[in-house]
PDB file with SEQRES, HELIX, SHEET and CRYST1 records, atoms N, CA, C and O in Angstrom:
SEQRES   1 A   81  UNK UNK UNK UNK UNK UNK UNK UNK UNK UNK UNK UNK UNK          
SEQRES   2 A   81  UNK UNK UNK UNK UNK UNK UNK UNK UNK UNK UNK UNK UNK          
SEQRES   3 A   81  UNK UNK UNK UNK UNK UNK UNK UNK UNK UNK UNK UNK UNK          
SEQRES   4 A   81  UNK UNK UNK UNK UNK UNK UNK UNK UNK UNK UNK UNK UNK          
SEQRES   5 A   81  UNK UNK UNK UNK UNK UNK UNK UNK UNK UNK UNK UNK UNK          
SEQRES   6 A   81  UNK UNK UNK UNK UNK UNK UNK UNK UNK UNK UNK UNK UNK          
SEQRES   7 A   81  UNK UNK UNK                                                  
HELIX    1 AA1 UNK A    6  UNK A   25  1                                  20    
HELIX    2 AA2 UNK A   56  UNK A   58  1                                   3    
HELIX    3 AA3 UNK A   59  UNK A   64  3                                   6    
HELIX    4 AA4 UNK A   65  UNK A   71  1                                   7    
SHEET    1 AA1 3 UNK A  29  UNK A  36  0                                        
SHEET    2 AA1 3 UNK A  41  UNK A  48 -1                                        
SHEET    3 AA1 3 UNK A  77  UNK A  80  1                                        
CRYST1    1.000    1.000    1.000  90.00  90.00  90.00 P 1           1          
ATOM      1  N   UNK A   1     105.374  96.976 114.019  1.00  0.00           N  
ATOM      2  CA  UNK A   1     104.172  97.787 114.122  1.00  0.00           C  
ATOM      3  C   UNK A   1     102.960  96.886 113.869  1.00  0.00           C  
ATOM      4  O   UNK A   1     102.820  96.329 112.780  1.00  0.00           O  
ATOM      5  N   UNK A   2     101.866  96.702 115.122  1.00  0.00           N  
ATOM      6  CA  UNK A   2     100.800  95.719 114.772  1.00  0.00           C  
ATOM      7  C   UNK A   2     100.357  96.335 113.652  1.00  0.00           C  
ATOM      8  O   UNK A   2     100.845  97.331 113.118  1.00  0.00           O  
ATOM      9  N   UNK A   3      99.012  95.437 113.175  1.00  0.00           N  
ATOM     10  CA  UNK A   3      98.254  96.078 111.803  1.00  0.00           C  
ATOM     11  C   UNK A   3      96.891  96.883 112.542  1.00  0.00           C  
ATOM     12  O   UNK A   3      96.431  96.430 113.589  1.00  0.00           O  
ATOM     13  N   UNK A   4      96.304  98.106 111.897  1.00  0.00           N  
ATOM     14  CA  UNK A   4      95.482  98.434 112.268  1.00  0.00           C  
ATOM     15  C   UNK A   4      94.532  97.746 112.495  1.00  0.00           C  
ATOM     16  O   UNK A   4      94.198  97.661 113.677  1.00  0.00           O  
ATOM     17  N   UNK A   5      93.734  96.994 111.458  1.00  0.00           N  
ATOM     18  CA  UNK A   5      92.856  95.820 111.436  1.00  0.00           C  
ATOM     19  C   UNK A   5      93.369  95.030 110.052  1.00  0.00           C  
ATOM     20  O   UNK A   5      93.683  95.659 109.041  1.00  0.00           O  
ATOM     21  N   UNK A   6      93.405  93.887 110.118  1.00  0.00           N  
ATOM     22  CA  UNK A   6      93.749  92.896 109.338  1.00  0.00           C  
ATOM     23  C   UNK A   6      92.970  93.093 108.110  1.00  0.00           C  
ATOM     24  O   UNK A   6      93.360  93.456 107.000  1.00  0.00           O  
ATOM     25  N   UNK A   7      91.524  92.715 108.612  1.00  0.00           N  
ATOM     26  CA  UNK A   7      90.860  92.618 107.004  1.00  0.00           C  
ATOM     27  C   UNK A   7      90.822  94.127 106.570  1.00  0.00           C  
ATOM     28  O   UNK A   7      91.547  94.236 105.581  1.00  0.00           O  
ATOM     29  N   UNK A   8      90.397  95.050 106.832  1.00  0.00           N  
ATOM     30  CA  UNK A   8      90.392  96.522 106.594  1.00  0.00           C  
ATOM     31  C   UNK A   8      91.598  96.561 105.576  1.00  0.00           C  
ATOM     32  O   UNK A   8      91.446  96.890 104.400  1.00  0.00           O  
ATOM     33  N   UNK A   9      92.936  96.159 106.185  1.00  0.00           N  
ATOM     34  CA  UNK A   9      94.292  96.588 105.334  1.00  0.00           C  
ATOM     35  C   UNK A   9      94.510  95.636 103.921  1.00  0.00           C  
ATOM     36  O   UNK A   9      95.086  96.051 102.915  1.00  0.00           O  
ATOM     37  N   UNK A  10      93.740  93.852 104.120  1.00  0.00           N  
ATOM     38  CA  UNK A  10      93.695  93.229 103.334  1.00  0.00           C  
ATOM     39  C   UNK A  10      93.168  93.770 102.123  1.00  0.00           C  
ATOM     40  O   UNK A  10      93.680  93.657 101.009  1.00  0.00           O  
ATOM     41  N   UNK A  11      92.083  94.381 102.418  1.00  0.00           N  
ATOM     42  CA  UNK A  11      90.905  95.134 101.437  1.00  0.00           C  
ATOM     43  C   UNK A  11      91.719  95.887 100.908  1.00  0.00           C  
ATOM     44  O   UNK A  11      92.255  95.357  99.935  1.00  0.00           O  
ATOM     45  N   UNK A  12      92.102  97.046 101.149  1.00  0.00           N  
ATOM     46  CA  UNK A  12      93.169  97.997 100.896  1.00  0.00           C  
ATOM     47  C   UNK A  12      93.866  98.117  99.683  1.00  0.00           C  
ATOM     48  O   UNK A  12      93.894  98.854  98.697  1.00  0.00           O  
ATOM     49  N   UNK A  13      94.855  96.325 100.473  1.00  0.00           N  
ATOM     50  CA  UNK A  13      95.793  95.930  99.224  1.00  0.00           C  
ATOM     51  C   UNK A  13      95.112  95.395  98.233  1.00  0.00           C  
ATOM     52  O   UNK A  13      95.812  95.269  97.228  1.00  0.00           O  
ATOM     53  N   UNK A  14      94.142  95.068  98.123  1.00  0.00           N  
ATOM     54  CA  UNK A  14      93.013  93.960  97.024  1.00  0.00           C  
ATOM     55  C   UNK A  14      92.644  95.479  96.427  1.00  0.00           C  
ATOM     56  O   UNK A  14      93.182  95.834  95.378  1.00  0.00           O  
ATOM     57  N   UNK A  15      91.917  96.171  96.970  1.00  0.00           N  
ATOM     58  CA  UNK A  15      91.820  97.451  95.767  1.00  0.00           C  
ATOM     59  C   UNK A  15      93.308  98.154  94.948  1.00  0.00           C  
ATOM     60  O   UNK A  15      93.197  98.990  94.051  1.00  0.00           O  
ATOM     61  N   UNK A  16      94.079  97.860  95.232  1.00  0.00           N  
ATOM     62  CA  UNK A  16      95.234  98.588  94.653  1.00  0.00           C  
ATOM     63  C   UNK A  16      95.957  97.045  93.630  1.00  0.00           C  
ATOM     64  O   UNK A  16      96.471  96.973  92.514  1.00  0.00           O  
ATOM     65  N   UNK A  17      95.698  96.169  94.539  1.00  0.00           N  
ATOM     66  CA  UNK A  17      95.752  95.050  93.049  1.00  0.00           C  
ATOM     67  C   UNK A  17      94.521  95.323  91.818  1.00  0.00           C  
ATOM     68  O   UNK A  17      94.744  95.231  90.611  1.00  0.00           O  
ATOM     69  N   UNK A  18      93.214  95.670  92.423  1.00  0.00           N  
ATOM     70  CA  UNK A  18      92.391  96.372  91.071  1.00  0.00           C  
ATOM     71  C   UNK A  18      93.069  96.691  90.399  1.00  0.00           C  
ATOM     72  O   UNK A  18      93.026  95.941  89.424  1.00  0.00           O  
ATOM     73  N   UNK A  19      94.240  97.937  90.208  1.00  0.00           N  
ATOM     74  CA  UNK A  19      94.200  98.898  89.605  1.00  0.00           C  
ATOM     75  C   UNK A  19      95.742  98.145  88.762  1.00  0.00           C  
ATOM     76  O   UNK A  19      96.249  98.766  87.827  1.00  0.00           O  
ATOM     77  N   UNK A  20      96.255  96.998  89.159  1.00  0.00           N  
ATOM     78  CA  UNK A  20      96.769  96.696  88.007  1.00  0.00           C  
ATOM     79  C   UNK A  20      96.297  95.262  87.145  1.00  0.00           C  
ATOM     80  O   UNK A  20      96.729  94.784  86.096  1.00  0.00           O  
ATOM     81  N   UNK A  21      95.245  94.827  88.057  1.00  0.00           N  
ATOM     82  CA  UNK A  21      94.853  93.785  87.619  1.00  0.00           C  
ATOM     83  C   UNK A  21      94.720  93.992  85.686  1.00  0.00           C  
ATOM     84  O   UNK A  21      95.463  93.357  84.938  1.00  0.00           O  
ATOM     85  N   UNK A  22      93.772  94.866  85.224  1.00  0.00           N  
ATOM     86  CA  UNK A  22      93.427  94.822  83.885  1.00  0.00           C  
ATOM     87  C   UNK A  22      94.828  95.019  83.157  1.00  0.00           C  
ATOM     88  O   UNK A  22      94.792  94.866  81.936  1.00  0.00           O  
ATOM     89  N   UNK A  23      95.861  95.285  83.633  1.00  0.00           N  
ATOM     90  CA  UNK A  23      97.256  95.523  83.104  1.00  0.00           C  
ATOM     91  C   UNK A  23      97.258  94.335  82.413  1.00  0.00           C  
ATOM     92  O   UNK A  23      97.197  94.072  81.212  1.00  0.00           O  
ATOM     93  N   UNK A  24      97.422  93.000  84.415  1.00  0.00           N  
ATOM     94  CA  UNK A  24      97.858  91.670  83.656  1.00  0.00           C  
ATOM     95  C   UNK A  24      96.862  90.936  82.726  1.00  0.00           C  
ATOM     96  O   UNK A  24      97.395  90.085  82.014  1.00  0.00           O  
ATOM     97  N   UNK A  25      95.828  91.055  82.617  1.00  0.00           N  
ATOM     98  CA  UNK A  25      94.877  90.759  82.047  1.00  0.00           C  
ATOM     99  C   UNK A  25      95.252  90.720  80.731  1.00  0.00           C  
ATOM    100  O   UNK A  25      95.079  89.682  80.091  1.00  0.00           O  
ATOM    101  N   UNK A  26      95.803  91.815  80.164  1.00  0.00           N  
ATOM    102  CA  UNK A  26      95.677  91.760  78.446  1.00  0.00           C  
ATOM    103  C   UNK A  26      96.524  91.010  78.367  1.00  0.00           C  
ATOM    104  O   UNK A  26      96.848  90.866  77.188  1.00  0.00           O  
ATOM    105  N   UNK A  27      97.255  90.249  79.231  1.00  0.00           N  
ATOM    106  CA  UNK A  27      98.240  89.534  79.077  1.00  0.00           C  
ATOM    107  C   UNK A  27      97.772  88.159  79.246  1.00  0.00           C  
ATOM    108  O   UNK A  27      98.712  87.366  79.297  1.00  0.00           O  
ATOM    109  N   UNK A  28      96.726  87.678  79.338  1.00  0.00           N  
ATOM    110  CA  UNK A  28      96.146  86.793  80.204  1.00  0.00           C  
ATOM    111  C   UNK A  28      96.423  86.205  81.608  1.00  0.00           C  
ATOM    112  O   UNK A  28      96.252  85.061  82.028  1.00  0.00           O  
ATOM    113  N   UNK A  29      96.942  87.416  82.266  1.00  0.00           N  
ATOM    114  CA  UNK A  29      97.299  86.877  83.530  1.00  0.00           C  
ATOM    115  C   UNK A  29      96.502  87.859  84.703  1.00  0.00           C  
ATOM    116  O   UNK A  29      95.688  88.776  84.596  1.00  0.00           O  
ATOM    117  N   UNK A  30      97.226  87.122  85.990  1.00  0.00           N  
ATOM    118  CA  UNK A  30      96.262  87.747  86.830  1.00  0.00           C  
ATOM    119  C   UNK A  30      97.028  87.725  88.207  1.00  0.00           C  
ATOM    120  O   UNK A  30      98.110  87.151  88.080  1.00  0.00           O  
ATOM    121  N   UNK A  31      96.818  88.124  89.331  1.00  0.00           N  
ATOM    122  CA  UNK A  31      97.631  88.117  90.561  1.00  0.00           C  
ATOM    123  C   UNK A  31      96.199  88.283  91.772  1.00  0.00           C  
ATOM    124  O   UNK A  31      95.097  88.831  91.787  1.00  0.00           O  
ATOM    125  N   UNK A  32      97.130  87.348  92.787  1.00  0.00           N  
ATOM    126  CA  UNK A  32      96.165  86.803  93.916  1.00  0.00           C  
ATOM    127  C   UNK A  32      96.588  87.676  95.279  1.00  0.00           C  
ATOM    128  O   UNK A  32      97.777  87.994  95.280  1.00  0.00           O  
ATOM    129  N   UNK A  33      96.049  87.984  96.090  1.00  0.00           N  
ATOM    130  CA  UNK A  33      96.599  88.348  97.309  1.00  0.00           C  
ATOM    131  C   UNK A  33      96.844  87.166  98.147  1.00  0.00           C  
ATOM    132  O   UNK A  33      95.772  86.565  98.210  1.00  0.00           O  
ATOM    133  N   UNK A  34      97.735  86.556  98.814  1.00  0.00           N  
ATOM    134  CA  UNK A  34      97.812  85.226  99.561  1.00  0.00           C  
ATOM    135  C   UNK A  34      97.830  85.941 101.325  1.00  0.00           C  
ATOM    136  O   UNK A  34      97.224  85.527 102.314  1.00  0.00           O  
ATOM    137  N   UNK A  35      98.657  86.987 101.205  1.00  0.00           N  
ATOM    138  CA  UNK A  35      98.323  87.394 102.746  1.00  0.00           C  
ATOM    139  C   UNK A  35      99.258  88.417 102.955  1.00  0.00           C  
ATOM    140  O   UNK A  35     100.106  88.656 102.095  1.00  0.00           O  
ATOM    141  N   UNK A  36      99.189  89.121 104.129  1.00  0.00           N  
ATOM    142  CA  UNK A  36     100.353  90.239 104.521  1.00  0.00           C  
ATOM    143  C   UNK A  36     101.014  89.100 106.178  1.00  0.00           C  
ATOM    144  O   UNK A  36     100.463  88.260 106.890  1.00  0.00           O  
ATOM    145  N   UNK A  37     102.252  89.645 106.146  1.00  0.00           N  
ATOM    146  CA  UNK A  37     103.386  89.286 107.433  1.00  0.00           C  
ATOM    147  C   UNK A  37     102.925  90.015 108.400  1.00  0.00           C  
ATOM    148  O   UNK A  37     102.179  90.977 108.215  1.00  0.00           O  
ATOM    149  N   UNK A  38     103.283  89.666 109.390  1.00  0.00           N  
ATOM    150  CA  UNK A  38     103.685  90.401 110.448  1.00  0.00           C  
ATOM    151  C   UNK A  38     104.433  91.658 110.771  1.00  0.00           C  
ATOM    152  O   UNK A  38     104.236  92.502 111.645  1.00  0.00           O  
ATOM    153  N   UNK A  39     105.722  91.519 109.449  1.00  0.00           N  
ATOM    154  CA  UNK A  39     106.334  92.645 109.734  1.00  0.00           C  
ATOM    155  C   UNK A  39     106.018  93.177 108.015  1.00  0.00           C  
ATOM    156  O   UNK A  39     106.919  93.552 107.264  1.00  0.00           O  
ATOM    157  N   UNK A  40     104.872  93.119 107.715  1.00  0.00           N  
ATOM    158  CA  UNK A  40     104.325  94.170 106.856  1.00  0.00           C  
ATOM    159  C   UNK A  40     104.952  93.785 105.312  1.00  0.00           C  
ATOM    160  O   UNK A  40     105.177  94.647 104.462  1.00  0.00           O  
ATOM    161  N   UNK A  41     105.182  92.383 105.125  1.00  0.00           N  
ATOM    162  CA  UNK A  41     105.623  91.821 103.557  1.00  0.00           C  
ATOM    163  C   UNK A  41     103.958  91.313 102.802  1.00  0.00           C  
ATOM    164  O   UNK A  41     103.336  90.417 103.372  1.00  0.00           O  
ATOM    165  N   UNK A  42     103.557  91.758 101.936  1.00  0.00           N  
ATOM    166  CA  UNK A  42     102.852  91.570 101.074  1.00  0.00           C  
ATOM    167  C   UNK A  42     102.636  90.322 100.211  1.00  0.00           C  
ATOM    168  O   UNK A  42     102.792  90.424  98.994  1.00  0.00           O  
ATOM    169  N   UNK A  43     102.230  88.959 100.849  1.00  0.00           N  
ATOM    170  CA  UNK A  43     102.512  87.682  99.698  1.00  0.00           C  
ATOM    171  C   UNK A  43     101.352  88.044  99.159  1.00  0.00           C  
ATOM    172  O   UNK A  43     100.353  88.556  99.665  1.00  0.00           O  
ATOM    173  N   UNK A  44     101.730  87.549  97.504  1.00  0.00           N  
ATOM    174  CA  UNK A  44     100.723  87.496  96.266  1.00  0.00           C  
ATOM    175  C   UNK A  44     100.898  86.552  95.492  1.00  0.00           C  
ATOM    176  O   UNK A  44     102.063  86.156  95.454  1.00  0.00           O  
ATOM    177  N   UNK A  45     100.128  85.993  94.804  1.00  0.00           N  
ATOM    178  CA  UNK A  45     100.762  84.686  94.049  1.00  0.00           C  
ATOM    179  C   UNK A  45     100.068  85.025  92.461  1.00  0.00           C  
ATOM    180  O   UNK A  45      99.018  85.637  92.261  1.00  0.00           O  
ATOM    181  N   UNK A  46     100.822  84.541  91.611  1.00  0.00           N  
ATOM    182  CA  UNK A  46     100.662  85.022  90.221  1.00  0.00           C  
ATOM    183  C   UNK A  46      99.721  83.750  89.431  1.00  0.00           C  
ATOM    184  O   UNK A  46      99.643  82.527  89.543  1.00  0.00           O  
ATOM    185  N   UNK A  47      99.159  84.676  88.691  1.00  0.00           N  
ATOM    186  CA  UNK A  47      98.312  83.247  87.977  1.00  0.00           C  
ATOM    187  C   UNK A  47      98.024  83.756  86.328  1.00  0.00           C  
ATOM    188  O   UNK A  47      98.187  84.758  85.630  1.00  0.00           O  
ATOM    189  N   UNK A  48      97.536  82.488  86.228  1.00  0.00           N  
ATOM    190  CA  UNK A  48      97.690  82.296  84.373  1.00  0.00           C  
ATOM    191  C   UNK A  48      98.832  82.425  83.876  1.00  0.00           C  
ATOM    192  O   UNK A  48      99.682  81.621  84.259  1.00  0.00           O  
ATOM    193  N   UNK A  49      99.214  83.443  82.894  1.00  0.00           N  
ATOM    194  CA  UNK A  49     100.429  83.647  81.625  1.00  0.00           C  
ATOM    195  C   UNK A  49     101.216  84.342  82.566  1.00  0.00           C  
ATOM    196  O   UNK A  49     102.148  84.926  82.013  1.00  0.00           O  
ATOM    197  N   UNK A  50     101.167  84.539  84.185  1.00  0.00           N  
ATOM    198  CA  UNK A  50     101.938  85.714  84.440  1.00  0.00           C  
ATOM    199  C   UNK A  50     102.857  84.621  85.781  1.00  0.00           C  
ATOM    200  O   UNK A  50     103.805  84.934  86.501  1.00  0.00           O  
ATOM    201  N   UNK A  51     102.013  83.175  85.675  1.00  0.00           N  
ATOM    202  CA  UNK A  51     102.730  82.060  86.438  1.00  0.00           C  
ATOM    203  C   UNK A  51     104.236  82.091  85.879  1.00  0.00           C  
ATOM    204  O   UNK A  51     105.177  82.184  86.667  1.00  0.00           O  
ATOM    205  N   UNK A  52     104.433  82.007  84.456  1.00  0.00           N  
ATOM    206  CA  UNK A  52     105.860  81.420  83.765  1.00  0.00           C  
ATOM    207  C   UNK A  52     106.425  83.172  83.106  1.00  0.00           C  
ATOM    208  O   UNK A  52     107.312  83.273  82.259  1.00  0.00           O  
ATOM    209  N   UNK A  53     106.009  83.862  83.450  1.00  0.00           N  
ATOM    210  CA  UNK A  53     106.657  84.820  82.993  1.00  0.00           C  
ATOM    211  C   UNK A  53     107.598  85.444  83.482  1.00  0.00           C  
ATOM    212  O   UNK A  53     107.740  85.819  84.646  1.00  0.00           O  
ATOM    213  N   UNK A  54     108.647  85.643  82.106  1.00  0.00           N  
ATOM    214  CA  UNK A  54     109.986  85.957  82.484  1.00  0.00           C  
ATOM    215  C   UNK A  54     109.956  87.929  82.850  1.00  0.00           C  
ATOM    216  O   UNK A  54     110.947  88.653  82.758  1.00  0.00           O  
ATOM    217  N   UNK A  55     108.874  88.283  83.160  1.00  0.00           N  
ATOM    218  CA  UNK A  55     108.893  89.958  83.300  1.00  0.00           C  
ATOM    219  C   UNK A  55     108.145  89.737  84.933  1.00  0.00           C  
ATOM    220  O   UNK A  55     107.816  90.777  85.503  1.00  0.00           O  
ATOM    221  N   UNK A  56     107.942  88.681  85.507  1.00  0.00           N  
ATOM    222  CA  UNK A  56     107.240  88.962  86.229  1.00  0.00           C  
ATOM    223  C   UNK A  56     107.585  89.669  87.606  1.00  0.00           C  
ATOM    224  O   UNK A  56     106.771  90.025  88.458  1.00  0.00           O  
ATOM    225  N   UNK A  57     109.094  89.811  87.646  1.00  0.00           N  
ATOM    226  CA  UNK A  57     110.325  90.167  88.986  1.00  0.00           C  
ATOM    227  C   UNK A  57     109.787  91.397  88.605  1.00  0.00           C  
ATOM    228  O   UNK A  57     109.191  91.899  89.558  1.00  0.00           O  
ATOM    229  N   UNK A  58     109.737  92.444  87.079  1.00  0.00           N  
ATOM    230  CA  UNK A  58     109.950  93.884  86.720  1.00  0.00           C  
ATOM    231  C   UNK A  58     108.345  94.118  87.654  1.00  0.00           C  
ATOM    232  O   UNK A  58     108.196  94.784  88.678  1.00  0.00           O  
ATOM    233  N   UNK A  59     107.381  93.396  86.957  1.00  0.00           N  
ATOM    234  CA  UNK A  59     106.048  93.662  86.765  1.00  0.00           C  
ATOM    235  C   UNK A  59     105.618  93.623  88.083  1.00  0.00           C  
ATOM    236  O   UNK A  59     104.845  94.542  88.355  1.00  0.00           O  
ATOM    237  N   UNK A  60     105.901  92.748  89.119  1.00  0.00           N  
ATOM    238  CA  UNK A  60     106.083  92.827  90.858  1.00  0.00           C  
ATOM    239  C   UNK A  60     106.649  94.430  91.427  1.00  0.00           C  
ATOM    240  O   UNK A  60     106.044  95.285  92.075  1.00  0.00           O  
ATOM    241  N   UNK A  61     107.854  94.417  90.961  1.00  0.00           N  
ATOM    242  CA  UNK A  61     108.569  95.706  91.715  1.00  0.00           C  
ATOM    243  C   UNK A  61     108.119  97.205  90.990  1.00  0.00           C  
ATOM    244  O   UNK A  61     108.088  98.116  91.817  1.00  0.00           O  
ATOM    245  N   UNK A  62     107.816  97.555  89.787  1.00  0.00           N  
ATOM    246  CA  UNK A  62     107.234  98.297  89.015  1.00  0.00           C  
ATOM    247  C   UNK A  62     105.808  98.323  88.922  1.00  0.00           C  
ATOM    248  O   UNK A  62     105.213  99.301  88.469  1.00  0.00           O  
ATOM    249  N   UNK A  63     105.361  97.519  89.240  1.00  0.00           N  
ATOM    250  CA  UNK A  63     103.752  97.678  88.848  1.00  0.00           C  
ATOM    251  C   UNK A  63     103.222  97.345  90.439  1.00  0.00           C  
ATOM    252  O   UNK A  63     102.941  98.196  91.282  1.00  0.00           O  
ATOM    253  N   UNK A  64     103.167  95.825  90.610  1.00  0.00           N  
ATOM    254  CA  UNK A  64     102.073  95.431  91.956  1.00  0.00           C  
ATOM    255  C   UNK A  64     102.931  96.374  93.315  1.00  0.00           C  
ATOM    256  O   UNK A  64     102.287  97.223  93.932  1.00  0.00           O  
ATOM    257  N   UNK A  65     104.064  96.164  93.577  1.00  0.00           N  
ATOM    258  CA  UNK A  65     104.447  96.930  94.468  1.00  0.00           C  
ATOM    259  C   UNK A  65     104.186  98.066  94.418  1.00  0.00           C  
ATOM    260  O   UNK A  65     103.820  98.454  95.528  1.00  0.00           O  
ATOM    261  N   UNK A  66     104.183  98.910  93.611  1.00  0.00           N  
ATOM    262  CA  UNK A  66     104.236 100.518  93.311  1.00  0.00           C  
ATOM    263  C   UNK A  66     102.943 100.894  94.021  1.00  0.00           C  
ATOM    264  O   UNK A  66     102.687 101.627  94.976  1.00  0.00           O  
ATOM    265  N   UNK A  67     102.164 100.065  93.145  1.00  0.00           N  
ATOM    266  CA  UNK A  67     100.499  99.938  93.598  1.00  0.00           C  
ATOM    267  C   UNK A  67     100.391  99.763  94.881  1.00  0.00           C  
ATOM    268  O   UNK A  67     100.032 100.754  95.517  1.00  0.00           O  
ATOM    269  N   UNK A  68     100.632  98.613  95.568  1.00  0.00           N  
ATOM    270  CA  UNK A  68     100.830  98.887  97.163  1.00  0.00           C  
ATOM    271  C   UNK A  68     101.043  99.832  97.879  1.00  0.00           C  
ATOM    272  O   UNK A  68     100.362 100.020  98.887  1.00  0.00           O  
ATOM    273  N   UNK A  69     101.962 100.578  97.545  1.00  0.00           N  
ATOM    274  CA  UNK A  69     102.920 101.068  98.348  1.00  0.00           C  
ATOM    275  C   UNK A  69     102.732 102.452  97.876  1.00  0.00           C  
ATOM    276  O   UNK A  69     103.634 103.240  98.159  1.00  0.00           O  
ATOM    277  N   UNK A  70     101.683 102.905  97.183  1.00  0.00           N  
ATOM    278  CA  UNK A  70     101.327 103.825  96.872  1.00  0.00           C  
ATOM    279  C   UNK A  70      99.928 104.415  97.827  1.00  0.00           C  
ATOM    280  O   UNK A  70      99.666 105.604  98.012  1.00  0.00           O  
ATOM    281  N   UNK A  71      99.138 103.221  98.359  1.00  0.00           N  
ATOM    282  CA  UNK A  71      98.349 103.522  98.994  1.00  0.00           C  
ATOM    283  C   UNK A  71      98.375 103.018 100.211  1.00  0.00           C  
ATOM    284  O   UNK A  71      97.501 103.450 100.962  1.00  0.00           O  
ATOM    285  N   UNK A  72      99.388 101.939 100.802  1.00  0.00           N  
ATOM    286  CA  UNK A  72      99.936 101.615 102.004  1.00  0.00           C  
ATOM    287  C   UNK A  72     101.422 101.841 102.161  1.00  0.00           C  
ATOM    288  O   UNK A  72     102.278 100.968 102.305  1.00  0.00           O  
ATOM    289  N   UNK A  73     101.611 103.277 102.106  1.00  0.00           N  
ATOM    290  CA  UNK A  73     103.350 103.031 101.932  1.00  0.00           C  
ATOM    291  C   UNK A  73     103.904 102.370 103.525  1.00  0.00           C  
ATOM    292  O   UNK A  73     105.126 102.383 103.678  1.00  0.00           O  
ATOM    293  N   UNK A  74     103.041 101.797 104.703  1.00  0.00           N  
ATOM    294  CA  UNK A  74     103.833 101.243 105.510  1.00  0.00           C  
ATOM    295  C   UNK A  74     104.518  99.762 105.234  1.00  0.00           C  
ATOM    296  O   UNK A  74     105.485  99.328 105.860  1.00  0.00           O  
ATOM    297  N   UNK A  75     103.817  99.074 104.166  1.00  0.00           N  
ATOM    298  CA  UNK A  75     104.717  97.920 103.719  1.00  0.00           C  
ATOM    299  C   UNK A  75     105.716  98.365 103.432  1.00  0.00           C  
ATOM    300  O   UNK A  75     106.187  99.455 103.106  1.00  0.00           O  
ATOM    301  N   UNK A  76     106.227  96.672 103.700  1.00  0.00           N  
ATOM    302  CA  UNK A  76     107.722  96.760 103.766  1.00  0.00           C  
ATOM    303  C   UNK A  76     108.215  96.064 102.407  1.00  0.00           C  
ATOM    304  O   UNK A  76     109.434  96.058 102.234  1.00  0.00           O  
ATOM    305  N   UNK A  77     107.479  95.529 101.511  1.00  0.00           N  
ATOM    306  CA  UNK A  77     107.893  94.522 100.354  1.00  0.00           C  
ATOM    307  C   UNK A  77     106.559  94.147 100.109  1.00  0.00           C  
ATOM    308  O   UNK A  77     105.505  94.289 100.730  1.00  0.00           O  
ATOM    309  N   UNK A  78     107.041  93.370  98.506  1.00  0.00           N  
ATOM    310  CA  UNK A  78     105.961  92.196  98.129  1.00  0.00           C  
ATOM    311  C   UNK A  78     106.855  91.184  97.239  1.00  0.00           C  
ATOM    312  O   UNK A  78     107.781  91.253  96.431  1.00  0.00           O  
ATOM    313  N   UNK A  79     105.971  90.119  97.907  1.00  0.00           N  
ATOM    314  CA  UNK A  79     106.844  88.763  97.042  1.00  0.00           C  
ATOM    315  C   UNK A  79     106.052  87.910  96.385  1.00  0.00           C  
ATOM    316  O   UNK A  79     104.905  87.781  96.814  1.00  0.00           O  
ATOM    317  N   UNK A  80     106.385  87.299  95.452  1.00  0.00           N  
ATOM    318  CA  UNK A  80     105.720  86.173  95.068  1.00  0.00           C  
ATOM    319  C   UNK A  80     105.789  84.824  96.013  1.00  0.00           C  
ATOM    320  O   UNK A  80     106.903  84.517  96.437  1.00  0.00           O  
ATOM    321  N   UNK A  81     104.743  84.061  96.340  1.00  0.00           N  
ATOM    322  CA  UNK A  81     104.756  82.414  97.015  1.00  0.00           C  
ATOM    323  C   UNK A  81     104.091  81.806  95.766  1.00  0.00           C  
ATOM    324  O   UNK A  81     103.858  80.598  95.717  1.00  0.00           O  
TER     325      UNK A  81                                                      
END                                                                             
């Protein structure tokens, strides 16, 4: 399925990373959007305290995904690069 418009959907996902950003924060960490696929996978890349963290698989599939996929449920995933 093409994308409606690229940056439009980019935006999208960047507001719904808002909404867990202050999560990772108290943690001193933080998460990047790096880009969406073709077939609708979500790369994000993790930064600060949330680079070496051992919660960060839960905190991806429970938190940043949820968030995604709460307001784009046509993704298909999100991964860390």
């Amino acid at each position: 399925m093409p994308f409606p418009d690229k940056q439009e959907l980019l935006a999208k996902i960047n507001d719904a990373l808002n909404d867990v950003r202050p999560h990772l924060a108290v943690d001193g960490g933080n998460v990047e959007l790096v880009d969406i696929t073709e077939d609708w996978i979500v790369q994000i890349k993790w930064l600060g305290a949330c680079q070496n963290c051992s919660m960060s698989i839960m905190t991806l599939r429970a938190g940043v995904e949820q968030a995604i996929k709460g307001r784009i449920p046509e993704v298909n995933g999100v991964v860390a690069v």
